[in-house]
N, C-alpha and C positions, 0 to 999 in steps of 0.2 A: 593435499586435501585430507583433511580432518574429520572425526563427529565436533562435534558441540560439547565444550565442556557445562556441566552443570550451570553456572554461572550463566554463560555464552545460552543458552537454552532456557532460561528462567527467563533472558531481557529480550530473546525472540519471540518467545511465546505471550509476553506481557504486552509486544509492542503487536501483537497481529490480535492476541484478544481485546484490544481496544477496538478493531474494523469489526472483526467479525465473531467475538463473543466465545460460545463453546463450541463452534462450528471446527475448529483448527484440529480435531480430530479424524473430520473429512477429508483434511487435505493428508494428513497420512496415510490412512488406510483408503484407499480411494479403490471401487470396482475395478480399474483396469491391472493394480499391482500395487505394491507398496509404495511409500515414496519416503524420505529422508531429506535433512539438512546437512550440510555437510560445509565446512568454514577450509576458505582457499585465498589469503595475502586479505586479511579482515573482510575480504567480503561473503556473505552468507548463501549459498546456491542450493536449490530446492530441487532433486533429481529422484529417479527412480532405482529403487535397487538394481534392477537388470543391467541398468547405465552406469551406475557405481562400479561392479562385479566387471565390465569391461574396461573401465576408465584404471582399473589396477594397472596396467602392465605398460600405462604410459609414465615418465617418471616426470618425477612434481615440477620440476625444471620449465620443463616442457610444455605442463598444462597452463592453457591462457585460463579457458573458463570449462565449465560443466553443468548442463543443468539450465537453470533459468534463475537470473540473482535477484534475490529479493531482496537483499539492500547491504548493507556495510557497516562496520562498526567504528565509530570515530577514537581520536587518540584518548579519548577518556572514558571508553568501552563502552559508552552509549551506543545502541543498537538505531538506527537509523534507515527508514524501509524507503525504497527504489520504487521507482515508476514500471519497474518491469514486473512489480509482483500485483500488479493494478488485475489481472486477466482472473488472478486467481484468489482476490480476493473482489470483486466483483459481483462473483455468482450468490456465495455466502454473505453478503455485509446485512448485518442486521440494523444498521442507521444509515438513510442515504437522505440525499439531498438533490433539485432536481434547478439544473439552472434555467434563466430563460435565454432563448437564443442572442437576445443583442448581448448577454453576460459571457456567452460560452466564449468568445474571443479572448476578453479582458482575462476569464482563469487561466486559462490557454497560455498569456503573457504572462503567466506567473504572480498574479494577483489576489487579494483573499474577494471573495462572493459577498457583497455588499445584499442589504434586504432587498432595495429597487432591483434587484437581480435573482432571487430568490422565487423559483418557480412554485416546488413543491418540498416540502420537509416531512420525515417519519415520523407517526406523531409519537409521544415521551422519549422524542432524543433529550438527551440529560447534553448540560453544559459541558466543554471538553472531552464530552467522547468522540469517536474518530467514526468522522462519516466517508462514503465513498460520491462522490460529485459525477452525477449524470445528467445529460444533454435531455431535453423533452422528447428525445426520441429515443431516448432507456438508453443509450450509448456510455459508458464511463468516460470520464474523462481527466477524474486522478480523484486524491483523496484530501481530507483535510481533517481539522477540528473544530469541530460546533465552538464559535466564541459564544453563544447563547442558546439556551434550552424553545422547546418547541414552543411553550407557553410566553418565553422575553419574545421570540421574535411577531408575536402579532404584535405587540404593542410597542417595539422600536420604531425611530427613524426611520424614511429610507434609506439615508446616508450610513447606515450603522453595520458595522462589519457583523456576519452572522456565520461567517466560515472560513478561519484562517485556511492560507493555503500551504498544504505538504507537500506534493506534487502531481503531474499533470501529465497527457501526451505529448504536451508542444515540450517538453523534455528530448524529446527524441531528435528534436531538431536543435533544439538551444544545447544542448549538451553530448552531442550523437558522440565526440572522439572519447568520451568520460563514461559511458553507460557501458559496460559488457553483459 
C-alpha cells in the first residue's frame, strides 16, 4: 500500500470532481479524523489515517484490502470509480437524478435511464457531468452521466437515453467474487 503518485492523484481527483465538484475536500479532512487515498494492486482505497498508522506492520503480501475501494485503475491508467464509493459520494453529489420506480429495476440491471424513466433531474445539469441516480425515495442507487443537459431533456423522446449508466448496487450481486 502506497500514496498516490501525482499523476495517480490528478485522474482520482478529476474522476470524483465530476460527481461531486469541490466538495472532495470534505472527504479529506472530515470531523471525525483525517482521511487519505492510498493505491494497493491498481485499486485505489479511501481510509483513515488511524487505520493506515496500524495497517503498517502487516506486510503488503498479506494485505487483501484496506479501507473502502473506490475504484481501480485500468491497464491504460484510466482511473475508473467502484460502486463502493457510491456511500461516500452520495451525501456530496452536486448533480443527481431521481428515477421512477418501474425504472429503478432496469438501472439496477445495469441499464442507462431512459427519459420515460426519468423522475426528477437538478436543474443546469450540463451535458456529461457525472450525476448520482436516486430511487424517489432519496435512496442512491449508483451513478452515471448525463447524456443530455437539464434543458435537452424536456424536449427529448421518451425513448431517449438521458443517463448513461456507470454503476449501480445491483453490482454487489452481479459482480460480489470481483468487488473488494
Amino acid at each position: 500500500m502506497r500514496p498516490l503518485t501525482e499523476a495517480e492523484t490528478r485522474a482520482v481527483f478529476e474522476k470524483l470532481g465530476r460527481y461531486i465538484g469541490e466538495n472532495i475536500q470534505l472527504l479529506v479532512d472530515r470531523p471525525d479524523g483525517t482521511y487519505c487515498f492510498r493505491l494497493h494492486r491498481d485499486r485505489v482505497y479511501y481510509l483513515s489515517e488511524k487505520l493506515l498508522k496500524v495497517a503498517v506492520s502487516i506486510p503488503r503480501d498479506n494485505l487483501v484490502a484496506l479501507g473502502t475501494c473506490f475504484g481501480k485503475f485500468t491497464k491504460t491508467q484510466k482511473f475508473r470509480l467502484s460502486v463502493t464509493a457510491l456511500d461516500f459520494l452520495a451525501p456530496y453529489a452536486k448533480y443527481k437524478v431521481w428515477v421512477k420506480p418501474g425504472s429503478e429495476q432496469s438501472f439496477l440491471y445495469g441499464n442507462h435511464v431512459l427519459k420515460s424513466g426519468l423522475g426528477r433531474i437538478t436543474e443546469n445539469t450540463a451535458q456529461y457531468q457525472g450525476v448520482v441516480v436516486y430511487s424517489m425515495a432519496d435512496v442512491p442507487l449508483g451513478f452515471g452521466v448525463a447524456a443530455k443537459s437539464t434543458q435537452e431533456c424536456r424536449k427529448v423522446d421518451p425513448m431517449a437515453i438521458v443517463v448513461f449508466h456507470q454503476a449501480d448496487v445491483g453490482e454487489y450481486v452481479r459482480s460480489e467474487d470481483t468487488l473488494t
